[in-house]
C-alpha positions in Angstrom: 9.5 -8.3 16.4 5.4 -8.1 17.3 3.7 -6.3 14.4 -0.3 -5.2 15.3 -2.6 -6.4 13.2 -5.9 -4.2 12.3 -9.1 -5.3 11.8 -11.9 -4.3 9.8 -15.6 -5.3 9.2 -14.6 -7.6 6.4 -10.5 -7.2 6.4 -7.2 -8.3 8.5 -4.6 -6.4 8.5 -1.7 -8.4 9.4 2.2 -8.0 8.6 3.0 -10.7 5.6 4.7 -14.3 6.0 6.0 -16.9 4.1 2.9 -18.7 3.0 1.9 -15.1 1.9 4.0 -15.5 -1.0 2.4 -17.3 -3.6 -0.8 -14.8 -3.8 1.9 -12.0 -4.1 3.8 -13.3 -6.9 0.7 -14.4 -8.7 -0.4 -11.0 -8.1 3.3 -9.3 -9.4 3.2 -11.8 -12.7 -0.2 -10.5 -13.7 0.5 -7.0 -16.1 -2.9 -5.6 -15.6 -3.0 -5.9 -11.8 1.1 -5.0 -10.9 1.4 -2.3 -13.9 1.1 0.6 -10.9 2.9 -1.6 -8.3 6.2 -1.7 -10.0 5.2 -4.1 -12.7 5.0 -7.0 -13.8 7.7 -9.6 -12.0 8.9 -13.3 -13.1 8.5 -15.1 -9.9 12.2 -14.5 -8.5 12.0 -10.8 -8.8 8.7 -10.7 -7.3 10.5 -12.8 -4.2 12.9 -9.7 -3.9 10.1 -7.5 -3.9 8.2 -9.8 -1.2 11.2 -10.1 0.7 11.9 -5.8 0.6 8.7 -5.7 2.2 9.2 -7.9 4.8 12.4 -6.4 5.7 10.5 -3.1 5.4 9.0 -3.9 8.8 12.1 -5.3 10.2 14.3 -2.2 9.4 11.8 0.9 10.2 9.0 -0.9 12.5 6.2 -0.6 10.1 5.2 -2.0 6.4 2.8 -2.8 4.2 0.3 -5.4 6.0 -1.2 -8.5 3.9 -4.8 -8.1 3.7 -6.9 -11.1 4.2 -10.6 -12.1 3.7 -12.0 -12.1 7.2 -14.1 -14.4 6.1 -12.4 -16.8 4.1 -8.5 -15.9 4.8 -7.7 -15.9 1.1 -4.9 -13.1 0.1 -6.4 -10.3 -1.1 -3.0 -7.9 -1.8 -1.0 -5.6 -0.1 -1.9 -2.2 1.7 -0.3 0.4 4.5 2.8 2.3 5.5 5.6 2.9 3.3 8.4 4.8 3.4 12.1 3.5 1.5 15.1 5.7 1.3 14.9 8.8 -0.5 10.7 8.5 -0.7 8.8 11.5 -1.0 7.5 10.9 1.8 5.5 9.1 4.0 3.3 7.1 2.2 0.0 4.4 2.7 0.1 2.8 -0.7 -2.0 -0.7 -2.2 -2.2 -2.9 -4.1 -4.9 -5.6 -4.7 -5.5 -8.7 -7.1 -7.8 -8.6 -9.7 -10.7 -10.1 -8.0 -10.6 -8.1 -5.0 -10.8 -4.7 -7.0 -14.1 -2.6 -7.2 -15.4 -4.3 -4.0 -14.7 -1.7 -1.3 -11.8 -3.2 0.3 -8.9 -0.6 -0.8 -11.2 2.1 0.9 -11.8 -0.1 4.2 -8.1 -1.3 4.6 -6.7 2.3 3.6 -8.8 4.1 6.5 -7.8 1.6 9.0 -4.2 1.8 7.9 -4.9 5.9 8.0 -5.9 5.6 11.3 -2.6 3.9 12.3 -0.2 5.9 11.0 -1.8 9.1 12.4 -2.8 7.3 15.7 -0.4 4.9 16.4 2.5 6.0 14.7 2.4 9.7 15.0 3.0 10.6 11.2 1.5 14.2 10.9 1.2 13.7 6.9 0.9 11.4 4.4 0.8 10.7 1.0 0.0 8.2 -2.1 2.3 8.0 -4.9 0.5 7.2 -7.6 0.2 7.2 -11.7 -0.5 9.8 -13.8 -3.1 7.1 -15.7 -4.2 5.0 -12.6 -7.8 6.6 -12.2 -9.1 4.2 -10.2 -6.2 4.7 -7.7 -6.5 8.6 -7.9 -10.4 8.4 -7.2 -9.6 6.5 -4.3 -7.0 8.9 -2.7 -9.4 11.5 -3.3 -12.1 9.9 -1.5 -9.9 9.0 1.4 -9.7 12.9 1.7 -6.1 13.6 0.0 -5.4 16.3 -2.4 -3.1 16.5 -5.4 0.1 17.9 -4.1 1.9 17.9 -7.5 4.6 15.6 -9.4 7.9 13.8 -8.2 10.5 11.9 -9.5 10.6 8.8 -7.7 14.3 7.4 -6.1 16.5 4.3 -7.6 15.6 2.1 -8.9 12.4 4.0 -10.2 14.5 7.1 -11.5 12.2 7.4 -14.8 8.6 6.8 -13.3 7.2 10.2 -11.9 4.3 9.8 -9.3 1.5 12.2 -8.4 1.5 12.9 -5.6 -1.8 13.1 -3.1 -1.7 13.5 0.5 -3.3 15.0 4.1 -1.8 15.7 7.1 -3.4 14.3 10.3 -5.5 17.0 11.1 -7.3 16.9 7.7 -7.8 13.1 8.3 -9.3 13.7 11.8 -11.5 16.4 10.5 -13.1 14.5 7.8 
């Protein structure tokens, strides 16, 4: 399968491989950072969860990309396209490590993955589930242009964690 890969000023946007696995389950075993990402994982289960992504691209044709220092290459975390069975909707979620937060590089690798998803893949709306208590991730849904929607229950296995919800639809994105 040939996934794109997006590029930013400072980002690459890339689907994620094996060697890609490492960062990601240092970034699941650390409670502050995972907490909002389906918290924190001993190393096996954050394999699952590495692998469900993966297959995530192989089963609907999109997923969430690894985002990379441009610069450097280091693993930064996890942004884009999301969408499971019984989802809300359709969603661009992320998820960075620790170091990478505060820096700008949610907002820069959430507008290009914005830009896919309405331009490439032909979504008409979107949306960010996130936590009632994740400010920071609120703020920057907000600033991407999205608007609180209200409040879902989230499918199996996540049947007790409700999720704001904030989204657009591809007009609103455009008009920005």
């Amino acid at each position: 399968m040939r996934t794109p890969v997006l590029t930013t000023e400072r980002l690459i946007l890339r689907a994620p491989v094996a060697e890609d696995f490492e960062a990601y389950a240092a970034m699941m075993a650390d409670p502050h950072t995972a907490r909002f990402i389906g918290g924190q994982m001993a190393h096996a289960a954050a394999w699952r969860s590495f692998a469900t992504i993966v297959g995530h691209w192989q089963l609907r044709g999109f997923g969430m990309f690894s985002v990379l220092d441009r610069h450097s290459g280091a693993w930064l975390g996890r942004v884009g396209p999301w969408q499971p069975e019984d989802w809300p909707g359709q969603e661009v979620g992320w998820g960075l490590i620790a170091a990478a937060q505060g820096q700008g590089f949610a907002y820069e690798a959430a507008v290009a993955c914005l830009d896919y998803v309405f331009d490439t893949l032909g979504w008409r709306d979107v949306i960010h589930c996130i936590a009632a208590e994740n400010a920071p991730s609120i703020a920057l849904a907000t600033r991407l242009g999205s608007r609180w929607r209200g409040r879902v229950l989230l499918p199996p296995p996540l049947v007790d964690y409700h999720a704001e919800i904030y989204g657009q639809s591809a007009h609103e994105w455009r008009a920005r």
